[in-house]
C-alpha positions in Angstrom: 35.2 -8.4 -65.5 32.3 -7.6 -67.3 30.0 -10.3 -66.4 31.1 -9.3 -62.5 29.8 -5.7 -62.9 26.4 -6.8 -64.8 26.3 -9.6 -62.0 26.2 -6.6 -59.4 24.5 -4.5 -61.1 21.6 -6.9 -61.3 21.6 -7.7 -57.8 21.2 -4.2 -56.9 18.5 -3.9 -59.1 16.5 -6.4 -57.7 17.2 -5.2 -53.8 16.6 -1.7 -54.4 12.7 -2.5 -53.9 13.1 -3.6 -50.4 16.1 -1.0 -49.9 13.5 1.7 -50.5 11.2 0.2 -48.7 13.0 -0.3 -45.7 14.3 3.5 -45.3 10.4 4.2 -46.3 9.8 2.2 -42.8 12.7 4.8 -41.3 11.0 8.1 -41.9 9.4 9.7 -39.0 11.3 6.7 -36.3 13.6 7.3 -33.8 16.8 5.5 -32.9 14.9 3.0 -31.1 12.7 2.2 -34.0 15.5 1.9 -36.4 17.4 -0.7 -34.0 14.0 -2.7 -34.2 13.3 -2.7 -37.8 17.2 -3.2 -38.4 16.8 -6.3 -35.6 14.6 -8.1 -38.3 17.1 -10.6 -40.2 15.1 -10.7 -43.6 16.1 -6.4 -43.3 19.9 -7.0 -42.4 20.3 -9.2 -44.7 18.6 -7.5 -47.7 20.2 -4.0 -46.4 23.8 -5.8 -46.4 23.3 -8.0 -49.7 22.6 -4.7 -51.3 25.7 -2.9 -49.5 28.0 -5.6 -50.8 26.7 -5.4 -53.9 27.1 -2.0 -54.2 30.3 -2.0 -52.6 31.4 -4.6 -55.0 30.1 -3.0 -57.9 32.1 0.4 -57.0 35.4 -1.7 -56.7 35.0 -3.3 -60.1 34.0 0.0 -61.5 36.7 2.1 -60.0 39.5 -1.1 -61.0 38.6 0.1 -64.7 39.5 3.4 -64.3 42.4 2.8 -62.6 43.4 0.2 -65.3 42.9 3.1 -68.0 43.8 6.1 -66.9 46.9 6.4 -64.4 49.8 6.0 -66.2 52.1 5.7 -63.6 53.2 1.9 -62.6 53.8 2.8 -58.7 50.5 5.3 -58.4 48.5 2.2 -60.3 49.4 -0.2 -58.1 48.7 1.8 -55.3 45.4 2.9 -56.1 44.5 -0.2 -56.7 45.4 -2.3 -53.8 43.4 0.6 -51.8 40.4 -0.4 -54.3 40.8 -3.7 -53.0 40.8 -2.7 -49.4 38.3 0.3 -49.2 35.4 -2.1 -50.4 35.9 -4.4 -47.8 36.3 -2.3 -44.8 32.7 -0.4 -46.0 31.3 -3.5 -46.1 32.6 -4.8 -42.6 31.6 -1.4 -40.9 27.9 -1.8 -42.7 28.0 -5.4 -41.6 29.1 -3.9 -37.8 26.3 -1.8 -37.9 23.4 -3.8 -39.1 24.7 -6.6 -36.6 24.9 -4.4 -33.8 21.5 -3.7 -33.7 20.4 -7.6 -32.7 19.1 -8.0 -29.7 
């Protein structure tokens, strides 16, 4: 569990150079300059390697406190089979959106 967050948590270090520099790139464009530089694959898939990481990282993160603080056996297992859900439907709408903009 540990080694999973510090795996993510690297990952997102290393993309949040080209993260920044990609919405860097978005100041100052309009929509149709954001469907271009989104249209480059290198940019989708550095903007949705860092979105699953991230998205990732929040699930793992969010499991722990689930794990340690509700007390309740019904609540718990509730909260954490949304955990397991909300991760991947973030990712498949980011992954919608950064693949919608191919030309």
């Amino acid at each position: 569990r540990s080694s999973d967050l510090r795996l993510t948590a690297v990952a997102m270090t290393v993309l949040i150079v080209p993260v920044i520099v990609v919405v860097l790139m978005l100041i100052g464009t309009n929509q149709a300059g954001a469907k271009q530089i989104f249209s480059s694959v290198p940019i989708a898939i550095i903007m949705l390697l860092f979105i699953l990481a991230s998205a990732w990282h929040m699930k793992i993160g969010m499991q722990v406190v689930i794990e340690d603080y509700i007390a309740k056996t019904a609540t718990k297992a509730v909260l954490l089979i949304l955990n397991t859900f909300i991760p991947i439907v973030l990712f498949a709408m980011a992954a919608f959106a950064v693949g919608s903009t191919a030309e």
